[in-house]
DRENLUM-289481 format. One record per residue (C-alpha): residue number from 0; x, z, y. Coordinates in steps of 0.25 Angstrom, whole numbers, padded with zeros to 4 digits, always signed. Layout:
// DRENLUM-289481
+-----+-------+-------+-------+
! pos !    c1 !    c3 !    c2 !
+-----+-------+-------+-------+
! NUM !     X !     Z !     Y !
...
+-----+-------+-------+-------+
This chain:
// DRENLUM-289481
+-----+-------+-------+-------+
! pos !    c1 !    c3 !    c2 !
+-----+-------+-------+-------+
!   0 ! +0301 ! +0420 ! +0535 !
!   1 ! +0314 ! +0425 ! +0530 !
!   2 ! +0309 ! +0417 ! +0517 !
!   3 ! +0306 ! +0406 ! +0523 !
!   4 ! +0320 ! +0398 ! +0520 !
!   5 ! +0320 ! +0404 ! +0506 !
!   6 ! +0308 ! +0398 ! +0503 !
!   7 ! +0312 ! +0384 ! +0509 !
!   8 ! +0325 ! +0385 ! +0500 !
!   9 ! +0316 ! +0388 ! +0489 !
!  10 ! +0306 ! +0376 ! +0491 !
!  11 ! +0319 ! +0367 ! +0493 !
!  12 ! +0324 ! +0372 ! +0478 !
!  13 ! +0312 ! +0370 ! +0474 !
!  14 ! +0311 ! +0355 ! +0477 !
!  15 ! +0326 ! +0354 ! +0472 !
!  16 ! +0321 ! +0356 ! +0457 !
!  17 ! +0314 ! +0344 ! +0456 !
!  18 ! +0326 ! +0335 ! +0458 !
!  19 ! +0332 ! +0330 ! +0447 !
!  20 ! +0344 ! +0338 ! +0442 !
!  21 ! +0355 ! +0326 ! +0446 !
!  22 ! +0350 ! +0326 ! +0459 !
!  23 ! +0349 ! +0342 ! +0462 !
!  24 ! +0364 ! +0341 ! +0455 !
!  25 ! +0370 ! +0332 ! +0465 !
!  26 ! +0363 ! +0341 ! +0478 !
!  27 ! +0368 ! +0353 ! +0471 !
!  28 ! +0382 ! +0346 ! +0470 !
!  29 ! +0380 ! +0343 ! +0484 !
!  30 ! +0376 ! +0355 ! +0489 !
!  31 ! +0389 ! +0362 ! +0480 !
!  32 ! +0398 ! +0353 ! +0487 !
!  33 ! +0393 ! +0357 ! +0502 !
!  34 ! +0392 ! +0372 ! +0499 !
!  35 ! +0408 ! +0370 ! +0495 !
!  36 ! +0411 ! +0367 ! +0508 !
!  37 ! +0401 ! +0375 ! +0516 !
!  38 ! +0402 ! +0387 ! +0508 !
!  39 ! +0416 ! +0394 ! +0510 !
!  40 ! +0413 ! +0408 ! +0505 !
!  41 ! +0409 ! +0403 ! +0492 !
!  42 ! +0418 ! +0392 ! +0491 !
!  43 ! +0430 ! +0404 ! +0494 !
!  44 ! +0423 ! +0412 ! +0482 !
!  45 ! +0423 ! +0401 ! +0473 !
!  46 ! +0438 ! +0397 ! +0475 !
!  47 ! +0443 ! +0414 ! +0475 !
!  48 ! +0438 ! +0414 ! +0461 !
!  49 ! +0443 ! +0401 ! +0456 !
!  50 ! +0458 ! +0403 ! +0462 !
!  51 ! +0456 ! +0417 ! +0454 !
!  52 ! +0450 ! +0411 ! +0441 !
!  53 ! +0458 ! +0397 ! +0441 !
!  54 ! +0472 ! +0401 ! +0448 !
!  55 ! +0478 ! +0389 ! +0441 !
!  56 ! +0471 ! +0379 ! +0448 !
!  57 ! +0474 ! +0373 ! +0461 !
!  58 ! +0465 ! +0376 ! +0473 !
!  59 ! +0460 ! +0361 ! +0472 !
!  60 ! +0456 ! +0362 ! +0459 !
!  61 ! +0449 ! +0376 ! +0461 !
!  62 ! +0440 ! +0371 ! +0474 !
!  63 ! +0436 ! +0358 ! +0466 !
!  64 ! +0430 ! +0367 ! +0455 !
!  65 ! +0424 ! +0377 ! +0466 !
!  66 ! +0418 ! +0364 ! +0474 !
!  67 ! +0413 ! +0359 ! +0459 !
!  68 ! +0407 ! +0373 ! +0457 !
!  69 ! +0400 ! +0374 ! +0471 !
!  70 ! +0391 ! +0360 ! +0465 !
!  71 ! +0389 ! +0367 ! +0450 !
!  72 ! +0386 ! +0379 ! +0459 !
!  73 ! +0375 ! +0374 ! +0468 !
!  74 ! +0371 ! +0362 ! +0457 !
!  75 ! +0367 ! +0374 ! +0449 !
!  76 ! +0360 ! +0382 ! +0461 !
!  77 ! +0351 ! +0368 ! +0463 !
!  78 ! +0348 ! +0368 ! +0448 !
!  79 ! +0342 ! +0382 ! +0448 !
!  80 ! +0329 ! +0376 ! +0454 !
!  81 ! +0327 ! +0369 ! +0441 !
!  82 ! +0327 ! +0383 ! +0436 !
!  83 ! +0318 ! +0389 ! +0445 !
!  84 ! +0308 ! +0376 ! +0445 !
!  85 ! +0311 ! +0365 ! +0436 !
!  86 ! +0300 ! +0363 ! +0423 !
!  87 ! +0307 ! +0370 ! +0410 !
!  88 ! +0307 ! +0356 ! +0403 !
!  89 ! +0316 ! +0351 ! +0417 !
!  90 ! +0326 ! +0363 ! +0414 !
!  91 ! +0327 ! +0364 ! +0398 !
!  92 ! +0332 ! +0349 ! +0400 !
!  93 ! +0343 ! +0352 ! +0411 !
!  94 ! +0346 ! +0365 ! +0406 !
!  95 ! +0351 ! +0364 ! +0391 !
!  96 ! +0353 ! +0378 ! +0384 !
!  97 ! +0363 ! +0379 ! +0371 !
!  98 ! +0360 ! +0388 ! +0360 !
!  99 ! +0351 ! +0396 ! +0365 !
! 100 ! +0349 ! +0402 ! +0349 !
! 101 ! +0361 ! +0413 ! +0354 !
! 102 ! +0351 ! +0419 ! +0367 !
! 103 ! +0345 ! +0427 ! +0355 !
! 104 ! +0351 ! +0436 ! +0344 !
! 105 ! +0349 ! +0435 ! +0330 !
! 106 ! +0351 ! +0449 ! +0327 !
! 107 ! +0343 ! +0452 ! +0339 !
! 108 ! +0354 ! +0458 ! +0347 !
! 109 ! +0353 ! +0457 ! +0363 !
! 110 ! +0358 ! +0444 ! +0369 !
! 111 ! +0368 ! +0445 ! +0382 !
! 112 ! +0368 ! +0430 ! +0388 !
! 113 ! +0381 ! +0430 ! +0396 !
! 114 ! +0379 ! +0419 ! +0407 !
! 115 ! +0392 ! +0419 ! +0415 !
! 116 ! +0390 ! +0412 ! +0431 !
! 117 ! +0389 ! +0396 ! +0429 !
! 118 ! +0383 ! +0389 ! +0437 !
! 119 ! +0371 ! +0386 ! +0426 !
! 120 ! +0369 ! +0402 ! +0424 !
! 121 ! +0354 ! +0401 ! +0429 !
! 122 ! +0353 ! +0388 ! +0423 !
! 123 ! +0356 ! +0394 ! +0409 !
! 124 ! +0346 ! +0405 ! +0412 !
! 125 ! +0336 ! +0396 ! +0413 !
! 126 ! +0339 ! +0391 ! +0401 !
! 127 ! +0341 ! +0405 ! +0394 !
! 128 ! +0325 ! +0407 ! +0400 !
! 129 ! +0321 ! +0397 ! +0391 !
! 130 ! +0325 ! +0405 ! +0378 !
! 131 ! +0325 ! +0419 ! +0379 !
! 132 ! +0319 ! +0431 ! +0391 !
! 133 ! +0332 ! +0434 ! +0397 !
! 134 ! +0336 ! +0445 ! +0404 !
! 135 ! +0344 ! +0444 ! +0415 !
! 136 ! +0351 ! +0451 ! +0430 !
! 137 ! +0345 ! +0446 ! +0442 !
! 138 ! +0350 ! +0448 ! +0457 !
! 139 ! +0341 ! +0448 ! +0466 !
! 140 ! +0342 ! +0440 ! +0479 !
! 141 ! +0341 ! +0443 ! +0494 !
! 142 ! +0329 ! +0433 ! +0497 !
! 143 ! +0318 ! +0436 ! +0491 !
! 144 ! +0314 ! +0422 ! +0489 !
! 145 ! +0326 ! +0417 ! +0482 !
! 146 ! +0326 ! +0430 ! +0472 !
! 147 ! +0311 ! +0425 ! +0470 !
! 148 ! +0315 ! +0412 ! +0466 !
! 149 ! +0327 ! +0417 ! +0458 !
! 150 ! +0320 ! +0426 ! +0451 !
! 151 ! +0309 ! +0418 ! +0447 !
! 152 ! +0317 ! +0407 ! +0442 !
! 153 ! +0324 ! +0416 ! +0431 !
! 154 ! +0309 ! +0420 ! +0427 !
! 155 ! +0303 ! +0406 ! +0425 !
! 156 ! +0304 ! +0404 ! +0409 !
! 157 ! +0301 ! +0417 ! +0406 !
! 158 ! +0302 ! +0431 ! +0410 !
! 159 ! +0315 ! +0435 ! +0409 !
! 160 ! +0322 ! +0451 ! +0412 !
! 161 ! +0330 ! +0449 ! +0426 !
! 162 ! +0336 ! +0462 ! +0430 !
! 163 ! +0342 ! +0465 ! +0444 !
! 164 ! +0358 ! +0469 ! +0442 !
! 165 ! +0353 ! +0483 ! +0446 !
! 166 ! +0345 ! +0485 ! +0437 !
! 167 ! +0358 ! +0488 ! +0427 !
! 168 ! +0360 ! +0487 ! +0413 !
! 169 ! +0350 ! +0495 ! +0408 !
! 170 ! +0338 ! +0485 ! +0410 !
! 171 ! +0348 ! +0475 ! +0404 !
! 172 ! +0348 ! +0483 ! +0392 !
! 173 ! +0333 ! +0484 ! +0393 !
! 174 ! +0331 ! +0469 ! +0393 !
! 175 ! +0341 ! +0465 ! +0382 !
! 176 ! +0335 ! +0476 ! +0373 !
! 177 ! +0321 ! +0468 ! +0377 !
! 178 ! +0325 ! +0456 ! +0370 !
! 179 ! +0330 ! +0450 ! +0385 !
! 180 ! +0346 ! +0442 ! +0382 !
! 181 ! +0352 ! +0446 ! +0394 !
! 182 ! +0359 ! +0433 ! +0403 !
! 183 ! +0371 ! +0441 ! +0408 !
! 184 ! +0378 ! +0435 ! +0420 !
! 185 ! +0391 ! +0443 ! +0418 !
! 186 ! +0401 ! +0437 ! +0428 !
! 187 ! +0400 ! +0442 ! +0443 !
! 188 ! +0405 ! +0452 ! +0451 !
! 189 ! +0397 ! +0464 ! +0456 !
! 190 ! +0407 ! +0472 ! +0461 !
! 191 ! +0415 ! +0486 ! +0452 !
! 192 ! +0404 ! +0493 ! +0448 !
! 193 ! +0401 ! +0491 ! +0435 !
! 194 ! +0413 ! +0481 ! +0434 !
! 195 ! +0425 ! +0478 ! +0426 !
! 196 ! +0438 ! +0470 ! +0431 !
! 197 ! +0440 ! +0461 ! +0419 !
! 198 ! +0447 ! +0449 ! +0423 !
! 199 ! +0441 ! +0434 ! +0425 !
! 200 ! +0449 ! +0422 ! +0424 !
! 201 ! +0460 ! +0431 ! +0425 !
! 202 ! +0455 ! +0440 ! +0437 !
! 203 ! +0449 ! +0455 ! +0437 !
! 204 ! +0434 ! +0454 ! +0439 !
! 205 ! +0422 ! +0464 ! +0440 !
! 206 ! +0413 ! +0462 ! +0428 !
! 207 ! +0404 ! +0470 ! +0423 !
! 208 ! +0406 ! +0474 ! +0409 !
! 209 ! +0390 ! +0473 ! +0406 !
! 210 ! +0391 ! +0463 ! +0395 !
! 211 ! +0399 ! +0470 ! +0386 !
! 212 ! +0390 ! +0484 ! +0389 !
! 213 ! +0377 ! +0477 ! +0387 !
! 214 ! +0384 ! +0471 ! +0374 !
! 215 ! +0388 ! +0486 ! +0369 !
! 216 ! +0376 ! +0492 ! +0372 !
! 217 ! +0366 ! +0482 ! +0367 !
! 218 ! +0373 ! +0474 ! +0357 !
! 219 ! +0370 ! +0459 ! +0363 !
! 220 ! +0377 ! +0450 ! +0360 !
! 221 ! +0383 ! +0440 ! +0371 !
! 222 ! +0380 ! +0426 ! +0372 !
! 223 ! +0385 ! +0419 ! +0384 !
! 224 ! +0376 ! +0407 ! +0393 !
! 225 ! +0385 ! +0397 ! +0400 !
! 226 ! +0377 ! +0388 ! +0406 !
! 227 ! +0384 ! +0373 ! +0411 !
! 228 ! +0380 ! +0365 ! +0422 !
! 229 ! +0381 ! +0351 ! +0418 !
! 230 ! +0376 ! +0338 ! +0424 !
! 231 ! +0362 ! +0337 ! +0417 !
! 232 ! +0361 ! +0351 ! +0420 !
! 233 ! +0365 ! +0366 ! +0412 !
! 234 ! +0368 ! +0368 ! +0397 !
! 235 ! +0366 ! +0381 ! +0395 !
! 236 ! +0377 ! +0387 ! +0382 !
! 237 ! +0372 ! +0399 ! +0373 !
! 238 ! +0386 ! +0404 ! +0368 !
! 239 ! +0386 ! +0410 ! +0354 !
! 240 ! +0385 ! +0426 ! +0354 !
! 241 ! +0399 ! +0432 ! +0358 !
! 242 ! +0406 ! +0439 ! +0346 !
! 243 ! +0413 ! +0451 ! +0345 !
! 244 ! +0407 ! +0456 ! +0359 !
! 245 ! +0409 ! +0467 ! +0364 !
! 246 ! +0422 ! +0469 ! +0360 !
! 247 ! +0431 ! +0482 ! +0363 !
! 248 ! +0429 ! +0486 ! +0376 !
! 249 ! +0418 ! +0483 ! +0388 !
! 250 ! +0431 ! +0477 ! +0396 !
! 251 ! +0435 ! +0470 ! +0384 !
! 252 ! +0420 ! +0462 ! +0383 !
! 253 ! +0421 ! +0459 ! +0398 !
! 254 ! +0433 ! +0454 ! +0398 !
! 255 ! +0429 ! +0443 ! +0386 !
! 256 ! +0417 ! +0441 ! +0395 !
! 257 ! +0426 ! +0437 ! +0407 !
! 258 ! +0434 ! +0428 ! +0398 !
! 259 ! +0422 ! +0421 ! +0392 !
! 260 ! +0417 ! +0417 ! +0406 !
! 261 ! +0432 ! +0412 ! +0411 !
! 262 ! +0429 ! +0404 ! +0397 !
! 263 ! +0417 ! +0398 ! +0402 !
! 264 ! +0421 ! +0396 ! +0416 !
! 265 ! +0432 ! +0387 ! +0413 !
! 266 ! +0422 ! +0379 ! +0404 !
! 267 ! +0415 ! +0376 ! +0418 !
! 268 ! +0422 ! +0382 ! +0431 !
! 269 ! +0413 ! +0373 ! +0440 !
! 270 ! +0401 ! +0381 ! +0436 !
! 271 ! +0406 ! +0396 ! +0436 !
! 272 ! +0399 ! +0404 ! +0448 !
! 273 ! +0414 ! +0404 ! +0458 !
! 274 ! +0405 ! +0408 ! +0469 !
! 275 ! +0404 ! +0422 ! +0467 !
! 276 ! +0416 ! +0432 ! +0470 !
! 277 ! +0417 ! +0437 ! +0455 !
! 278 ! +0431 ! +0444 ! +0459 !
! 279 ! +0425 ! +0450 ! +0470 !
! 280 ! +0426 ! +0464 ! +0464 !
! 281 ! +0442 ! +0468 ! +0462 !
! 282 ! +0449 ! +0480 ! +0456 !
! 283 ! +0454 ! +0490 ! +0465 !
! 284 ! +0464 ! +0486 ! +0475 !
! 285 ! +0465 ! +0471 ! +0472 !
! 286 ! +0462 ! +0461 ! +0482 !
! 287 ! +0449 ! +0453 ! +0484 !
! 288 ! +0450 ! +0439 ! +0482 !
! 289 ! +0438 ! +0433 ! +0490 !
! 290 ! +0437 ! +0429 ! +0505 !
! 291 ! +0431 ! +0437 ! +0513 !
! 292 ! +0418 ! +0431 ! +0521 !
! 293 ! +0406 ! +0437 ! +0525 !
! 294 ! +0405 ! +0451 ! +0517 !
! 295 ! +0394 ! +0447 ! +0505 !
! 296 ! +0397 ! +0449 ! +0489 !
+-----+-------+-------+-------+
């Protein structure tokens, strides 16, 4: 019985994906707007990272972009059920990928997608599915019903590597030595081990250094995925292959890393994932930045 209201949520998702894209737009633009005002916590996340990233704006202008990212946010989350049940015809019309000749290599060298956290990030790996057998992390969830679900919508177009984040690198390097272009989600924080402080938008955060080790030690080359939300739906850009990476030092390659995202982000600053506490983790004896409410990550 502890299912029973996953499985209603689920049957509710699934009747979503058969509404036009418009329409689930404007209930997911809806439901962005109430969450804003019901959800506090979140809403307190959102705005300590964007006073930290953008200290030049005024605190008007910083809760107006975290009201619009709140509808990109919960616009996206609706549009997942297209990925999890919509025809592949339905999807390759809304979701419109952009040089896809760069998910492969010439030379056959390993290919590291780097996907920083849009809104679109599951969107664009959909589209990626349609190409190439990707490998990628997967977190497992506490309801064994959502993780199903989750799961099985990252396995629809075809069987693709999905590893746990403890699983470590090892099986990484396994599946990219398969043959398996790795979509790499590079920007979160989880917590000091295994992390650097390099700064982000001007800020020490935790990252981990693992794309300029998986680079050294297979020889990929990296070539970044940013997905777009737009109207009609995501386009999906295949960068070219980064040049001259690595460079000299594993700091040196996450620090350009960083710089690439905060590049990206001001390209769309609605659509970056502000909810999560990506300077929760602070070098020793600074102060912590976010709220405290009920004790969870």
């Amino acid at each position: 019985m502890k299912s029973l209201p996953a499985y209603l949520l689920v049957a509710l998702l699934w009747c979503l994906h058969w509404l036009p894209l418009s329409l689930l737009r404007a209930i997911g633009s809806g439901l962005g707007r109430l969450l804003f005002r019901l959800a506090k916590r979140r809403r307190e996340i959102a705005l300590t990272n964007l006073r930290l990233c953008f200290p030049e704006k005024s605190e008007a202008e910083r809760r107006e972009l975290a009201h619009r990212h709140f509808i990109a946010f919960s616009q996206a989350a609706l549009d997942r059920t297209l990925g999890w049940w919509a025809s592949r015809e339905r999807l390759e019309r809304i979701i419109r990928i952009h040089d896809v000749k760069h998910l492969s290599d010439p030379d056959g060298r390993p290919v590291i997608m780097l996907a920083p956290h849009f809104v679109g990030l599951d969107a664009g790996g959909t589209a990626i599915s349609f190409h190439v057998v990707g490998c990628s992390v997967f977190s497992n969830q506490s309801n064994p019903v959502i993780n199903q679900l989750l799961y099985k919508g990252r396995m629809r177009f075809n069987k693709a590597v999905l590893l746990s984040r403890q699983d470590g690198m090892r099986k990484i390097l396994k599946a990219m030595k398969d043959g398996h272009p790795f979509y790499y989600l590079p920007d979160m924080d989880f917590g000091p081990k295994e992390s650097i402080f390099v700064p982000f938008f001007g800020v020490p955060a935790a990252t981990i250094p693992a794309l300029s080790r998986l680079v050294r030690l297979t020889g990929a080359r990296v070539v970044p995925v940013i997905s777009h939300q737009v109207a009609d739906g995501y386009d999906i850009e295949v960068m070219p292959p980064w040049e001259n990476f690595p460079g000299e030092s594993v700091e040196a390659d996450t620090l350009a890393m960083n710089q690439f995202i905060e590049q990206q982000v001001l390209r769309m600053p609605e659509q970056y994932f502000w909810l999560h506490k990506r300077f929760k983790t602070r070098p020793p004896g600074e102060q912590r930045f976010y709220p405290c409410f009920n004790p969870r990550p």
